[in-house]
Structure formats: structure tokens, C-alpha cells
Residue frames as qw, qx, qy, qz and C-alpha x, y, z in Angstrom:
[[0.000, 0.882, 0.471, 0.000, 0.00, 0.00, 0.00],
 [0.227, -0.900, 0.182, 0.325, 3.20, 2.51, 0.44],
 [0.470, -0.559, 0.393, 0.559, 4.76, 1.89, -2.59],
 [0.241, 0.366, -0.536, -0.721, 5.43, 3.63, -5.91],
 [0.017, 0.434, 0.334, 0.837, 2.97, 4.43, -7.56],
 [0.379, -0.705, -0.596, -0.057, 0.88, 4.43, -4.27],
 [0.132, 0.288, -0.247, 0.916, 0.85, 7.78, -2.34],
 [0.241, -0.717, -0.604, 0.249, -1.48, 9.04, 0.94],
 [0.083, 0.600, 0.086, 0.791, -2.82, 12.39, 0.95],
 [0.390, -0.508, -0.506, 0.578, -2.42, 13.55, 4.65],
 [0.145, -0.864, -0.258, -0.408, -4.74, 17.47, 4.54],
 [0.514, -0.194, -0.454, 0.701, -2.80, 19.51, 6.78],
 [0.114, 0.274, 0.102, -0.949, -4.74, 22.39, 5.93],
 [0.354, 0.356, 0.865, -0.013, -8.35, 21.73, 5.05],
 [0.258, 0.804, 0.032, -0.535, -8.46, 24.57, 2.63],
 [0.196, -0.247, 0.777, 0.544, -5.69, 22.62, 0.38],
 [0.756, 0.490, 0.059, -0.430, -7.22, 22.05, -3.18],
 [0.921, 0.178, 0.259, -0.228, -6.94, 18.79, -4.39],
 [0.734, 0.637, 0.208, 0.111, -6.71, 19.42, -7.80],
 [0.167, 0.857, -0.406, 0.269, -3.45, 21.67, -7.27],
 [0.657, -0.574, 0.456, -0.177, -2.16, 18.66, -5.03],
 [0.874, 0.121, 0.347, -0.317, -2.65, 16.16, -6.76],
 [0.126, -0.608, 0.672, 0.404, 0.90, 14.53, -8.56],
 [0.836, 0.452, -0.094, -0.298, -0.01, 13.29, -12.22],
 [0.908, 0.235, 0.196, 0.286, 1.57, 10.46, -13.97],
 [0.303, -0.659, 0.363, 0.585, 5.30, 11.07, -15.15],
 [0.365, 0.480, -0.534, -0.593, 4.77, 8.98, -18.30],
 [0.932, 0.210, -0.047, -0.292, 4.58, 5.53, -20.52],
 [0.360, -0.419, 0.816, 0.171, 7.42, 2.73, -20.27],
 [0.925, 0.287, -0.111, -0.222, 7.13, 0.86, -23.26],
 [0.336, -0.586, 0.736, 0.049, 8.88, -2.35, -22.59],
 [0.912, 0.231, -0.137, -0.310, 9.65, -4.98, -24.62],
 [0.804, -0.290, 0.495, 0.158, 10.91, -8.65, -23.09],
 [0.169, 0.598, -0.718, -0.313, 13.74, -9.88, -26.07],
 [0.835, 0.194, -0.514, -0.019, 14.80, -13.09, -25.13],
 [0.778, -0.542, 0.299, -0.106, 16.25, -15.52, -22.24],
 [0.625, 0.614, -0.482, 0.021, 19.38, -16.68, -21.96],
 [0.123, 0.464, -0.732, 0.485, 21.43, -19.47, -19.87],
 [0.629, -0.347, 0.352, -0.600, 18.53, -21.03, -18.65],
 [0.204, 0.182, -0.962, -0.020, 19.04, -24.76, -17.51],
 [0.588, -0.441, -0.651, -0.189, 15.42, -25.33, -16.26],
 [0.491, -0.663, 0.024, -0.564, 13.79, -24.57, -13.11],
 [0.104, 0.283, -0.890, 0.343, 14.64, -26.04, -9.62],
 [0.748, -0.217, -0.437, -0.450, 12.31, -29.11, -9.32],
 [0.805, -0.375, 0.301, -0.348, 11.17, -31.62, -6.89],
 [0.346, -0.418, 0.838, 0.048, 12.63, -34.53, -6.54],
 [0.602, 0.470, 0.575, -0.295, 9.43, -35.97, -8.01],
 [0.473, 0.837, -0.048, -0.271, 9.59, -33.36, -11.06],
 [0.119, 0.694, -0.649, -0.288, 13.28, -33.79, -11.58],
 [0.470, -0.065, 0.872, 0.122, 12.76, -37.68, -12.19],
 [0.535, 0.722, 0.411, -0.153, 9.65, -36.91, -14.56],
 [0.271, 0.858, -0.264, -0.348, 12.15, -34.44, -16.30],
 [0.110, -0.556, 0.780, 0.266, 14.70, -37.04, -17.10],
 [0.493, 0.170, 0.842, -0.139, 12.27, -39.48, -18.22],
 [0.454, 0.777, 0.422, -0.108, 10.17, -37.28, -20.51],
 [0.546, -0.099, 0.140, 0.820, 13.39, -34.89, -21.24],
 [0.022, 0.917, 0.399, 0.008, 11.46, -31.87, -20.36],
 [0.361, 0.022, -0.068, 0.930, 12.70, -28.48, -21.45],
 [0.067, -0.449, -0.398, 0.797, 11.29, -25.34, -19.87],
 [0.047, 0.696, 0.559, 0.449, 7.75, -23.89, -21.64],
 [0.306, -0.275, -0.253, 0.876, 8.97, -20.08, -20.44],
 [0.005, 0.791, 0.502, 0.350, 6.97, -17.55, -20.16],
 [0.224, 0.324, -0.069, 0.917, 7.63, -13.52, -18.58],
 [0.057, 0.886, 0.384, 0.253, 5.50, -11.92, -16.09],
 [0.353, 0.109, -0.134, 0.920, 6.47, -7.83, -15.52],
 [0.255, -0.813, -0.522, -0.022, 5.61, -5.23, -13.59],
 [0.403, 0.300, -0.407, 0.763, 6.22, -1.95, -12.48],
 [0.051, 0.308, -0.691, 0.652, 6.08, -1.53, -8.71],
 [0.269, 0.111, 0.770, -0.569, 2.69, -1.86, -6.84],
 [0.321, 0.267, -0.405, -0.813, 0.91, -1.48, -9.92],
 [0.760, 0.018, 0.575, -0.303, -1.81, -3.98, -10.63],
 [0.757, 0.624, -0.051, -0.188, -1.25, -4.34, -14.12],
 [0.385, -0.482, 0.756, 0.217, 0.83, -7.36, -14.56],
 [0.643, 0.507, -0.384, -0.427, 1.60, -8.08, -18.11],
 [0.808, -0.104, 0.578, 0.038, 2.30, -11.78, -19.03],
 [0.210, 0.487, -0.620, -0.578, 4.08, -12.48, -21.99],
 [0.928, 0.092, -0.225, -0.282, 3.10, -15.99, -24.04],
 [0.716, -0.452, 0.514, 0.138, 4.90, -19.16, -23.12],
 [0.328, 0.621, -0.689, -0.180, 8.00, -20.01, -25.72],
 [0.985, -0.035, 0.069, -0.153, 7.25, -24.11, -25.76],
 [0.957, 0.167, 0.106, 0.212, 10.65, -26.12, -25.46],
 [0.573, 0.596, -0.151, 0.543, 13.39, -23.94, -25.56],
 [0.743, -0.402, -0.292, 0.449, 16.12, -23.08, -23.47],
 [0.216, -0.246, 0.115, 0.938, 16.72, -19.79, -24.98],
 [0.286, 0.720, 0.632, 0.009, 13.37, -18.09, -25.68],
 [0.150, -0.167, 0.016, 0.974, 12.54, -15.41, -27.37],
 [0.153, 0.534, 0.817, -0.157, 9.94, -13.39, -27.23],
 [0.231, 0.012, 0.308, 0.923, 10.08, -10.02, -28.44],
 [0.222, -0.698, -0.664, -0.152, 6.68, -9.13, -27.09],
 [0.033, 0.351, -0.039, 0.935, 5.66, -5.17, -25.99],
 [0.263, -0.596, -0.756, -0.054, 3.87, -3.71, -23.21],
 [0.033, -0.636, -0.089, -0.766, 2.96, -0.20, -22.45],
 [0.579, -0.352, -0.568, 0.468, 3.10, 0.61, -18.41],
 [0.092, -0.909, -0.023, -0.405, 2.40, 4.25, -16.91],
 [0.551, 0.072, -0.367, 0.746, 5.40, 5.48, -14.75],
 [0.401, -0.894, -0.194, 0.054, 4.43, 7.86, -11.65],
 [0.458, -0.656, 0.418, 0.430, 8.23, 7.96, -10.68],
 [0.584, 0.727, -0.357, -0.049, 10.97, 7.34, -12.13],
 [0.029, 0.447, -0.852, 0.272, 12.30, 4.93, -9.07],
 [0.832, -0.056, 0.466, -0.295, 9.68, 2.64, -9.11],
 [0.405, -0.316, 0.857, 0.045, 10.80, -0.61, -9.57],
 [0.704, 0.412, -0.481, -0.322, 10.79, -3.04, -13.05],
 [0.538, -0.458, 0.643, -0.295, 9.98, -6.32, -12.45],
 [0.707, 0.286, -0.522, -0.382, 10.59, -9.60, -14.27],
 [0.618, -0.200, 0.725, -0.229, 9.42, -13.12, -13.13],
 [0.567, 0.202, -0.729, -0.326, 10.32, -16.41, -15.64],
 [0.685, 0.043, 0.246, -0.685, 8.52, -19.06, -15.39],
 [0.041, -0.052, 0.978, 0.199, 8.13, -22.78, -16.43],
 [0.747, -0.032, -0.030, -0.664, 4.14, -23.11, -17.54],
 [0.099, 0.035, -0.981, 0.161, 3.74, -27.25, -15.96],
 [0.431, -0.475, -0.403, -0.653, 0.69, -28.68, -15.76],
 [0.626, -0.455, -0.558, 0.298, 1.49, -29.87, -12.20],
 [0.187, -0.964, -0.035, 0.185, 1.64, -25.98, -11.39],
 [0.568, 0.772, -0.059, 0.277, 3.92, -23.64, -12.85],
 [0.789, -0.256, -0.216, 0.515, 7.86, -23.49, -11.76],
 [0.011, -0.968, 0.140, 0.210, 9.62, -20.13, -10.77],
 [0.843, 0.441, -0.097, 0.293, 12.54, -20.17, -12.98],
 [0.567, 0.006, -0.078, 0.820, 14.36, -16.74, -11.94],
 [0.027, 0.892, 0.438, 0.109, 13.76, -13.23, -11.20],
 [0.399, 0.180, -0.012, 0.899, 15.32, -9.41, -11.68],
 [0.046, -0.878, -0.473, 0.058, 14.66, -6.38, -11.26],
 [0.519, 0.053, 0.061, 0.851, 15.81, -2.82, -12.03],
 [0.067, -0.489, -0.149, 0.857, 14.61, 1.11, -11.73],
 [0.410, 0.889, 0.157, 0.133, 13.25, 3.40, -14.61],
 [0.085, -0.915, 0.322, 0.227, 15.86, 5.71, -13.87],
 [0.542, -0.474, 0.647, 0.250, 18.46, 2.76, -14.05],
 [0.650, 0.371, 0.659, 0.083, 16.87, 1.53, -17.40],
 [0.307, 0.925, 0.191, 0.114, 16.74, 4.85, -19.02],
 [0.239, -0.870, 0.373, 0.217, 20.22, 5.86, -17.99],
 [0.673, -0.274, 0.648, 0.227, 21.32, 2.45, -19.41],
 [0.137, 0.394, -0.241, -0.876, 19.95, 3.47, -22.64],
 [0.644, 0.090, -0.060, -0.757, 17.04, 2.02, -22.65],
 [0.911, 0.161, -0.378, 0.032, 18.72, -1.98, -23.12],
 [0.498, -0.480, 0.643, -0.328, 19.58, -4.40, -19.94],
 [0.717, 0.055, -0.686, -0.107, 20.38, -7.67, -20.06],
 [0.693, -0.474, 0.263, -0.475, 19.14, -8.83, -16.52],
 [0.303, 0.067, -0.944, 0.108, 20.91, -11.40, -14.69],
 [0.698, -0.406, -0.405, -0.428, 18.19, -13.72, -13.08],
 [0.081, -0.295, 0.836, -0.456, 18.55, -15.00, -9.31],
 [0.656, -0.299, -0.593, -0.359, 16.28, -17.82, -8.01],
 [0.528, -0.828, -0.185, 0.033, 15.33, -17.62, -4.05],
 [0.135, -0.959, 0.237, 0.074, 17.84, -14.88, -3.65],
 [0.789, -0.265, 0.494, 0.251, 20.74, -17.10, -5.52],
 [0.202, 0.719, -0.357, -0.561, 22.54, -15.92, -8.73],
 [0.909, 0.152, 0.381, -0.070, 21.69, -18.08, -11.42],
 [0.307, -0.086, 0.521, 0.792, 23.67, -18.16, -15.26],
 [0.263, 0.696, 0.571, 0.347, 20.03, -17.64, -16.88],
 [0.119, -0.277, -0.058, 0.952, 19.82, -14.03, -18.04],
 [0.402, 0.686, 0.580, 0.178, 16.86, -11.87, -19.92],
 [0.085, 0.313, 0.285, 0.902, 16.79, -8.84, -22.57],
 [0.145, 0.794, 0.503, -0.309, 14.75, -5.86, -21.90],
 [0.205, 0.223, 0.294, 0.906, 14.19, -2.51, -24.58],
 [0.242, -0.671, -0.538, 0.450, 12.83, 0.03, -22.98],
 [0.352, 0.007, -0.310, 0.883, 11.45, 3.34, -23.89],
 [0.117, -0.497, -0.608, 0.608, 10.11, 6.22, -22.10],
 [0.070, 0.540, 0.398, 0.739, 7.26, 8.67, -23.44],
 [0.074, -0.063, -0.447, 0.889, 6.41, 11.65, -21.78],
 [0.030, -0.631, -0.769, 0.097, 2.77, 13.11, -20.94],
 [0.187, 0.082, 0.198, 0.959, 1.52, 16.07, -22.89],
 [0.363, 0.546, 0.677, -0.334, -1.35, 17.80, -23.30],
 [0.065, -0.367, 0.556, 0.743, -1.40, 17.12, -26.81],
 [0.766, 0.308, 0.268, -0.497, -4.34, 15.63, -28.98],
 [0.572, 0.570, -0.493, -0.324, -2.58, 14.00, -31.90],
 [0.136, 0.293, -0.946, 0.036, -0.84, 11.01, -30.52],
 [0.530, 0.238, 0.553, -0.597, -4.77, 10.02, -29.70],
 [0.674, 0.634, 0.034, -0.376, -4.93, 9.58, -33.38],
 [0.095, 0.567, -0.804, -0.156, -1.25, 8.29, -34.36],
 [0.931, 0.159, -0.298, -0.135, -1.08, 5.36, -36.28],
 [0.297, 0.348, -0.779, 0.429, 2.87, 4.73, -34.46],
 [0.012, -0.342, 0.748, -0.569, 0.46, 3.92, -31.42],
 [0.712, -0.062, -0.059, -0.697, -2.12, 1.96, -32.62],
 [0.492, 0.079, -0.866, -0.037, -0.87, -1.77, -32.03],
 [0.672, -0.514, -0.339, -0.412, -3.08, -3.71, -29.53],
 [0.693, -0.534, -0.449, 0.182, -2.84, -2.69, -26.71],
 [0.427, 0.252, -0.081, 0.864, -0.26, -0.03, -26.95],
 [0.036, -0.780, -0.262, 0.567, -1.38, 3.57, -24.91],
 [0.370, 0.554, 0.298, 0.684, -2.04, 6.45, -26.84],
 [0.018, -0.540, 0.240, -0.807, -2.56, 8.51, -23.58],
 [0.315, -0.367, -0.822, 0.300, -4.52, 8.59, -20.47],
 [0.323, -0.590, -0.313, -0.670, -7.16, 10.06, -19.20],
 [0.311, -0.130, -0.688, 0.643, -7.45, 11.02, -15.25],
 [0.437, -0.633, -0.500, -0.398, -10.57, 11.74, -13.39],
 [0.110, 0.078, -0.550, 0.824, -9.97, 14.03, -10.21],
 [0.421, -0.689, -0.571, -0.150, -13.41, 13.58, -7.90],
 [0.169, 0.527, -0.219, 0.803, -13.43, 16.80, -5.40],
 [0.073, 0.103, 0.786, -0.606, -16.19, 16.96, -3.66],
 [0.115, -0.665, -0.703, -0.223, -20.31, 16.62, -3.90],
 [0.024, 0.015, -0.399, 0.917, -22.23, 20.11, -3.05],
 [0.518, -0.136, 0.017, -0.844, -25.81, 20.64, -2.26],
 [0.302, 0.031, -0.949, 0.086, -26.95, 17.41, -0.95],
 [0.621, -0.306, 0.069, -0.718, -30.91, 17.09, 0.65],
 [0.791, -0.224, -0.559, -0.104, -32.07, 14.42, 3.13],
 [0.744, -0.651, 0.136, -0.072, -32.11, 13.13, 6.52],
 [0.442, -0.803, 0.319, -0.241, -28.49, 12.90, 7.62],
 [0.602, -0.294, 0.710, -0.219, -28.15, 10.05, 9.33],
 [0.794, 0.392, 0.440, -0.148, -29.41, 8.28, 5.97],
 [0.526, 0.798, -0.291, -0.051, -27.29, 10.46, 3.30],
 [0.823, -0.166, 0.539, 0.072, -24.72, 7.62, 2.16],
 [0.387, 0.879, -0.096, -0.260, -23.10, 9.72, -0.95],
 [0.802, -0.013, 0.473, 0.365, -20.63, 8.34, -3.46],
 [0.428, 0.795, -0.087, -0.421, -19.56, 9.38, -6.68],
 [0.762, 0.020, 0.602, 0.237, -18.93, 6.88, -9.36],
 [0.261, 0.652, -0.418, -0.577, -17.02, 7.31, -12.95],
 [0.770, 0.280, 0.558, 0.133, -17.63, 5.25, -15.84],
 [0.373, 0.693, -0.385, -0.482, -15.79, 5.74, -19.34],
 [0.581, 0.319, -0.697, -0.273, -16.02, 3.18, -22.03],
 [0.827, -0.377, -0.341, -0.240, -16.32, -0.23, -20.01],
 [0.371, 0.050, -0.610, 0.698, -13.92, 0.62, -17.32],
 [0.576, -0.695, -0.351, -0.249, -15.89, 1.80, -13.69],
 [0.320, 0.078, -0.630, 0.703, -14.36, 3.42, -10.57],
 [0.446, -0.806, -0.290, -0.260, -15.96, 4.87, -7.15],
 [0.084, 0.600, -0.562, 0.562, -14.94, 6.77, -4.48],
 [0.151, -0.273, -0.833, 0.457, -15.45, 5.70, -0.69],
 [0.421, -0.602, -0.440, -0.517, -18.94, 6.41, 0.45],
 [0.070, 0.258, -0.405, 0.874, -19.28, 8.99, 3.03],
 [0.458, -0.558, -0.688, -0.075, -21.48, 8.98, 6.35],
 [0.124, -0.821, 0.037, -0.556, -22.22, 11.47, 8.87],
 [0.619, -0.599, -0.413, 0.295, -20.70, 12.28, 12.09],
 [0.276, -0.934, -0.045, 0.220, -19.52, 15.14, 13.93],
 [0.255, -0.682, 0.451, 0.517, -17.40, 17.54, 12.10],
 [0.235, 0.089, 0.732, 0.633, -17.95, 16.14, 8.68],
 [0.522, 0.511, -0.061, -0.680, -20.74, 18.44, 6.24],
 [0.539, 0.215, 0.801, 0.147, -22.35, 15.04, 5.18],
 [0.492, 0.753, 0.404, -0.164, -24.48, 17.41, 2.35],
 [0.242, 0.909, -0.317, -0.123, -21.21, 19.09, 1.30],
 [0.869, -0.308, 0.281, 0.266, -18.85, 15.79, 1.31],
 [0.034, -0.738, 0.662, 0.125, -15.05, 15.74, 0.50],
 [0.981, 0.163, 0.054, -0.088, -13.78, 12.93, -1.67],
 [0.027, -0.793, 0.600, 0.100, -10.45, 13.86, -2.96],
 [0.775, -0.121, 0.609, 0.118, -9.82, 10.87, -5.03],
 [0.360, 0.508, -0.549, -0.558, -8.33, 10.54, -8.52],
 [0.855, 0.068, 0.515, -0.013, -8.74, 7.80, -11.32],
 [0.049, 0.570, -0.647, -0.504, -6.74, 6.93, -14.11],
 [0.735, 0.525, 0.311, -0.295, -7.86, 5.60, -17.39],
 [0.477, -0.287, 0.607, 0.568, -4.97, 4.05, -19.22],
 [0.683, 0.567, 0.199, -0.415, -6.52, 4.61, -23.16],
 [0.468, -0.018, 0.751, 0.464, -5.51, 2.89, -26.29],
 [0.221, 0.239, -0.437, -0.839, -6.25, 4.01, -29.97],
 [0.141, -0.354, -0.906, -0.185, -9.43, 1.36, -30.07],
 [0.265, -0.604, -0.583, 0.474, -10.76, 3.12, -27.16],
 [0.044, -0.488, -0.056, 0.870, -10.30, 6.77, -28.40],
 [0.108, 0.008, -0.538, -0.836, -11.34, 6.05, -31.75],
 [0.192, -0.375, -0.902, 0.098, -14.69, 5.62, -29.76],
 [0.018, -0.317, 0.280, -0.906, -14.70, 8.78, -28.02],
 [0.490, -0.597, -0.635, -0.016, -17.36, 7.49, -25.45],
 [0.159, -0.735, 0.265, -0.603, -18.18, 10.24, -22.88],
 [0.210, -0.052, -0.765, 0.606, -17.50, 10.17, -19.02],
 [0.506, -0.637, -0.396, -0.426, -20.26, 9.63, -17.41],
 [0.133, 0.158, -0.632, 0.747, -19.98, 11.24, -13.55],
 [0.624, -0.557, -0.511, -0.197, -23.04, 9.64, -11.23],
 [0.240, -0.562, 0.230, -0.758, -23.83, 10.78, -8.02],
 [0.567, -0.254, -0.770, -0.149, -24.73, 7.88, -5.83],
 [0.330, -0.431, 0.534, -0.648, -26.37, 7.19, -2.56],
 [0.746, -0.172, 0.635, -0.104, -25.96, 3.99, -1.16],
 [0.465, -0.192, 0.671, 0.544, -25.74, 1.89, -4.15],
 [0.324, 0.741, 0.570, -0.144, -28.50, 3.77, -6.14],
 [0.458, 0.377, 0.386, 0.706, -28.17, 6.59, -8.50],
 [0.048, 0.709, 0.482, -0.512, -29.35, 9.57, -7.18],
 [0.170, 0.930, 0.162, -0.282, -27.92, 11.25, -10.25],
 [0.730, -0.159, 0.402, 0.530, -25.36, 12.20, -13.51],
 [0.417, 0.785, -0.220, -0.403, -24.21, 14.24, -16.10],
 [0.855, 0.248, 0.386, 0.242, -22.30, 12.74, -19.59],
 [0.156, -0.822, 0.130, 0.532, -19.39, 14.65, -20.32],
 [0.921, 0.340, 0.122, -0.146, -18.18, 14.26, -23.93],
 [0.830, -0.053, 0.138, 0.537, -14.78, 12.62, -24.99],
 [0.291, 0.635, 0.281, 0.658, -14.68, 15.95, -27.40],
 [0.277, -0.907, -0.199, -0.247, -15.07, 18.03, -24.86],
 [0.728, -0.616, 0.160, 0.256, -12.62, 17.43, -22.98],
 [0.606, 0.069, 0.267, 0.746, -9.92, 17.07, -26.05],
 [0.109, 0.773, 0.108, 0.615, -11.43, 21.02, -27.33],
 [0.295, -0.940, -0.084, 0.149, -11.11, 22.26, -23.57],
 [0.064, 0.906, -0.337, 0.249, -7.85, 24.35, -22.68],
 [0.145, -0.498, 0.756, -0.398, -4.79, 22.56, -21.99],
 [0.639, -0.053, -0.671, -0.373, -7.41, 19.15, -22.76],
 [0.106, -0.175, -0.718, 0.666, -8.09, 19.85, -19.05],
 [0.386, -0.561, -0.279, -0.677, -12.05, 20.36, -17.94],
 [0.287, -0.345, -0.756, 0.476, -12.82, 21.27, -14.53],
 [0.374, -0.298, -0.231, -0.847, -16.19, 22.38, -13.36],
 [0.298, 0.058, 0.813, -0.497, -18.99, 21.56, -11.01],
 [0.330, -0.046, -0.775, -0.537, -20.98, 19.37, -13.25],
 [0.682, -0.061, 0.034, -0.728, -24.84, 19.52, -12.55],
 [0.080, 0.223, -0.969, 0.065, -25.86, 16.17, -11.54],
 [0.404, -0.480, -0.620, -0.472, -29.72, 16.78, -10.93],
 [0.500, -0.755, -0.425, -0.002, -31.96, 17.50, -7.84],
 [0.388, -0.921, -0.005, -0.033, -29.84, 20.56, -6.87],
 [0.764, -0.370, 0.361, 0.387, -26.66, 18.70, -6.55],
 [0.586, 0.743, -0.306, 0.109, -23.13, 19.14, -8.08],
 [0.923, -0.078, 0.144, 0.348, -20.13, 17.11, -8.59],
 [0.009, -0.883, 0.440, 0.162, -16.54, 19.30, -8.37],
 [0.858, -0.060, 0.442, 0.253, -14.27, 17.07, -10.84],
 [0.360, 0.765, -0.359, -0.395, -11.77, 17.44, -13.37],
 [0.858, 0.302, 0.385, 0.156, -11.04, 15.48, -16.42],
 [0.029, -0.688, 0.599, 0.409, -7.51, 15.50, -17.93],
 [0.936, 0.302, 0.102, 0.150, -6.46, 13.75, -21.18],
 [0.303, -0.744, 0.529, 0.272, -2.55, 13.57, -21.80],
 [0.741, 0.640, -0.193, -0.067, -1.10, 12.45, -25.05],
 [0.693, -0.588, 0.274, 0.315, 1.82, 10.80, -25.11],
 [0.389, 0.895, -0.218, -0.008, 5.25, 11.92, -26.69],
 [0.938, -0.030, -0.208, 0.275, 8.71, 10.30, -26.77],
 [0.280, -0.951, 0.090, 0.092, 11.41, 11.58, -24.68],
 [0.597, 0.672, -0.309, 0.311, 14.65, 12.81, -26.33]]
């Protein structure tokens, strides 16, 4: 929970605004795995290692990678048979820092459950300084192994640009063509009994869905005026933009709707600086304080 890309906002001053707080994305790692080298096979059971000499099993390898706390762990396919794979396979990652932490974990795919081959790990910074290409040595529980892997690595920066939303250089599947971030302030005008109001505020764009925490009253909190202060990020891809679905910002209470506006994709790319913030009407009185950034991405020289 405390580490890169995760962060706690601690209010020392309950005037702070958010949205001026609030530390965007640094950029896009596009990494792509090469190829393994040196690997002699996983360390097996006693069980496994008799099966291996019997069947003369070689390692069906496979990649997964991450960077730091990030949920988005990319798997690569599994290279069948081979003691030197290669895979030469791309995946697009968002970068907060620039010291969070690149991870690679090989693999043996088995149907009797899958073997840890070896694992590395290295920085952004350290990657980008290296110029962009590491051969990782692997280690297996904290032991230095011979097996090594390729990485190519690079880094695109976050603009607020509209074109690379449209670039054909970033239309393979899956690739990012930008992101989109969803800053939730705070709900204002809020009617009802108290003790009952049970306010939320949910985003939806294209079939992705977030929410904030749902607020309740007690002393010292302005249950009709609540404080969310939450962001969301919305990795996008050129499938996804060439959609332009709108954001749709709901109002909830409990798990109900009480209310929403539909902002469109277009809007947001015509605003200033492809930044809209506003308190977006939500019905019965209410309004939702949120801004909606899009960020293009751009390679860095």
C-alpha cells in the first residue's frame, strides 16, 4: 500500500485544493521482453526432476512484468521447449516515478503448477540511464543463477497534446495512446435526513468503472457538502479513443443513482490545456466538483 505508484494524501490544511495537489503520472514505459538466456530449467522436486529425465522436459517459459505496486501485470506468451526463448513481445506501463521498480518473473508453464525459474529487477531511472537496453541477470530464491533476460525500454512523456490520440505509431493492440485522469473533489448541495445520506460518486468511461469511498455522517464532517479527494486513471488505447465514449460522472447514494451528467470525450480534447474542470450539474440541486484530464503521449529525447 506505500509503494510507488501508491501515495497518501495527509490534509494539513483543510483549505488545500486537491486538484493543485494532486501529482499526475510522469509517463509511458514501453517495454519490450527480447529473449532468455542461460537457462538450464527450473529447480524441481525430486518428483519433477525424475519426470524431467524421463520425458526430457525443457522449460515452456513464459515472462511476467511489472512496475512496482501497480496492478497491471503483463504476461508475456509461453515459448514451448526452448532453453533460450525469445519473445520479443511489448507492453505499455504508466510510470508515476521514475524509481519505481521493473519487475521480471520467468517461469516454467507445468501442468502440475507452474515453476519459478528466476527473477530481476531494475529502476526506470536505471533503465533509461542504461539506454534504454539491460540484459538482466536472473537470481532464483535470492541465488545468482547463469540464466539471463533482454529488456528494450522506452520512455514517453505526458503532454497535453491531442494527436498522438490519433497516431497510427500507437495503434498496435494494446499499446497507450494517452490517459485520461478523473480528479473527484467533492459533492455540493446534498438534501435528506443525515443520518441516511450515504453519498458516493462513481465514474464510468467506455467499459472501465471506478468509485470513491462512500461517506457517512458524524460530527465535524458536512455530510451534504462531502469531500472525496480521489483521482482515477484511465490508461486509453487508440481502439478506445477512436470511440470517443463520454465520461459519465453519477452521483450515488448507497448503491442507487441519485444522479449524472455525460461529459463528452470531445469536450474534454477542445477544452484548454485538454483539461475540464467544473462543477458538473448532476440533478436534484446537486453538483459534482471534478476534473477530467487527457494527456497524449510523446517520446522523450
Amino acid at each position: 500500500m506505500a509503494v510507488l505508484p501508491n501515495r497518501f494524501l495527509v490534509k494539513l490544511d483543510a483549505n488545500n485544493d486537491y486538484f493543485k495537489t494532486y501529482q499526475h503520472h510522469v509517463g509511458v514505459l514501453r517495454v519490450t521482453v527480447e529473449k532468455a538466456t542461460g537457462i538450464s530449467g527450473p529447480k524441481k522436486s525430486g518428483a519433477k526432476r525424475l519426470l524431467q529425465k524421463i520425458v526430457k522436459d525443457v522449460p515452456d517459459c513464459y515472462c511476467k512484468v511489472n512496475v512496482g505496486a501497480d496492478k497491471d501485470v503483463w504476461r508475456t506468451s509461453t515459448v514451448k521447449n526452448k532453453l533460450e526463448p525469445a519473445w520479443n513481445e511489448t507492453h505499455d506501463f504508466l510510470v508515476m516515478d521514475h524509481e519505481q521498480v521493473l519487475a521480471v518473473d520467468v517461469n516454467d508453464e507445468d501442468l502440475g503448477g507452474d515453476d519459478d525459474i528466476g527473477v530481476a529487477a531494475i529502476t526506470v531511472k536505471q533503465l533509461l540511464l542504461a539506454g534504454g537496453t539491460q540484459e538482466l541477470a536472473l537470481s532464483h530464491d535470492g541465488q545468482p543463477t547463469a540464466a539471463k533476460v533482454g529488456l528494450r525500454a522506452q520512455f514517453y512523456k505526458l503532454v497535453p497534446d491531442a494527436a498522438s490520440f490519433s497516431s497510427a505509431d500507437h495503434g498496435a493492440d494494446g499499446r497507450l495512446c494517452g490517459l485520461a485522469t478523473v480528479l473527484v473533489g467533492s459533492a455540493l448541495g446534498l438534501q435528506g435526513d443525515r443520518d441516511k445520506l450515504n453519498p458516493s460518486v462513481r465514474v464510468t468511461w467506455a467499459d472501465q468503472t471506478f468509485a470513491t469511498a462512500a461517506k457517512t455522517y458524524s460530527p465535524g464532517v458536512d455530510i451534504f457538502n462531502p469531500s472525496f479527494d480521489q483521482a482515477f486513471n484511465i490508461p486509453v488505447t487508440a481502439a478506445a479513443a477512436s470511440k470517443a465514449a463520454a465520461f459519465r460522472v453519477s452521483l450515488l447514494s448507497g448503491k442507487d443513482e441519485a444522479g449524472g451528467v455525460d461529459i463528452p470525450f470531445a469536450d474534454v480534447l477542445g477544452a484548454p490545456g485538454l483539461t475540464l474542470e467544473q462543477k458538473f450539474d448532476v440533478g436534484s440541486g446537486a453538483v459534482v466538483r471534478a476534473c477530467i484530464a487527457l494527456r497524449g503521449i510523446q517520446l522523450a529525447q
